[in-house]
C-alpha positions as CSV (number, residue, x, y, z in Angstrom):
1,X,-118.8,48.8,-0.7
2,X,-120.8,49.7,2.0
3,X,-119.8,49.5,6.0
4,X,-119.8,46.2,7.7
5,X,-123.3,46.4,9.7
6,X,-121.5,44.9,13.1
7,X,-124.1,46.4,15.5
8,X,-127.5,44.9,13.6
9,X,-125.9,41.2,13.5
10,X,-127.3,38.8,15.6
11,X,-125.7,36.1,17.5
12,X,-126.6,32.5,16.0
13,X,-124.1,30.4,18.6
14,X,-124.9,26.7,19.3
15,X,-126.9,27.3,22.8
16,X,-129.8,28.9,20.5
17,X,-132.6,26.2,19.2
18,X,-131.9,25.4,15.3
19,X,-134.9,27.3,14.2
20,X,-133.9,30.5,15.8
21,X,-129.8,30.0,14.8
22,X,-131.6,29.7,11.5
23,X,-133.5,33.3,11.5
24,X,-130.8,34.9,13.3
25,X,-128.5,33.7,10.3
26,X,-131.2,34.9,7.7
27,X,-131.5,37.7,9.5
28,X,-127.8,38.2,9.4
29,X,-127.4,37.5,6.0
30,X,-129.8,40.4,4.6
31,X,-128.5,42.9,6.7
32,X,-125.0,42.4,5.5
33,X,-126.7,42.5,2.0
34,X,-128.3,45.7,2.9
35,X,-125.7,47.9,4.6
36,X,-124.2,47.0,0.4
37,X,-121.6,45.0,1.8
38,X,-120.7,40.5,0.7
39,X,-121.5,37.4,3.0
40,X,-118.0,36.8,3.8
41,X,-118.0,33.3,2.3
42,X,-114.8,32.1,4.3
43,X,-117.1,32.5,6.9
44,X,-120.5,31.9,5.9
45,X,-122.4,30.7,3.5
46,X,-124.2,32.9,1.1
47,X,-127.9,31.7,1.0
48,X,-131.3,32.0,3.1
49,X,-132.1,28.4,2.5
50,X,-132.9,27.2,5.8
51,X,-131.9,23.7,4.9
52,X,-128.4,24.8,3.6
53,X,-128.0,27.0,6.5
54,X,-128.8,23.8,8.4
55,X,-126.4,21.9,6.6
56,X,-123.8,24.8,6.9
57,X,-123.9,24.7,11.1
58,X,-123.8,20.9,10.8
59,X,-120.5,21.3,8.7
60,X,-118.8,23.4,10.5
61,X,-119.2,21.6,13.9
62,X,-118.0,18.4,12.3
63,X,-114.7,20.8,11.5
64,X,-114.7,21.8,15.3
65,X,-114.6,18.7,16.6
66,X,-111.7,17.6,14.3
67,X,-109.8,20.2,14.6
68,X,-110.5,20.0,18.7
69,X,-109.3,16.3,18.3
70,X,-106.3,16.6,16.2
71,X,-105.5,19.4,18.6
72,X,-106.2,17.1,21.7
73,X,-103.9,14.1,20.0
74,X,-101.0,17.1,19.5
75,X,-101.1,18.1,23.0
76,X,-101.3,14.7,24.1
77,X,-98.3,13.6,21.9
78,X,-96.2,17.1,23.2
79,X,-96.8,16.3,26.6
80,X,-95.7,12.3,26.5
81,X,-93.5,12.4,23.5
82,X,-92.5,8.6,24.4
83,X,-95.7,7.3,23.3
């Protein structure tokens, strides 16, 4: 196993245009492939398909906002428990 490449992994947040979260994720991916180490699948997805990759970010922002809802409808219920 080799050692997690940390420094040569590019940022791929949400503020980026998809085409460039896309290269920056490619990019990502083959550099944790090269340094001999896996794609940490609980956390990404294993693949340089831009369309999966696509599909991926789509995912996991659909499981933000849930999670940020339920989370919202918690508080809310914590806060005004008679309701």
């Amino acid at each position: 196993m080799g050692e997690w490449p940390k420094d040569k992994l590019l940022r791929h947040g949400p503020e980026l245009p998809m085409h460039e979260r896309i290269r920056c994720y490619q990019h990502n991916v083959r550099t944790i492939r090269a340094a001999g180490c896996a794609v940490p699948t609980s956390a990404m997805i294993d693949t340089l398909d831009p369309a999966e990759i696509e599909l991926w970010f789509a995912d996991s922002a659909f499981q933000i906002d849930r999670l940020g809802n339920a989370i919202s409808a918690l508080t809310a219920e914590i806060e005004d428990p008679d309701q």
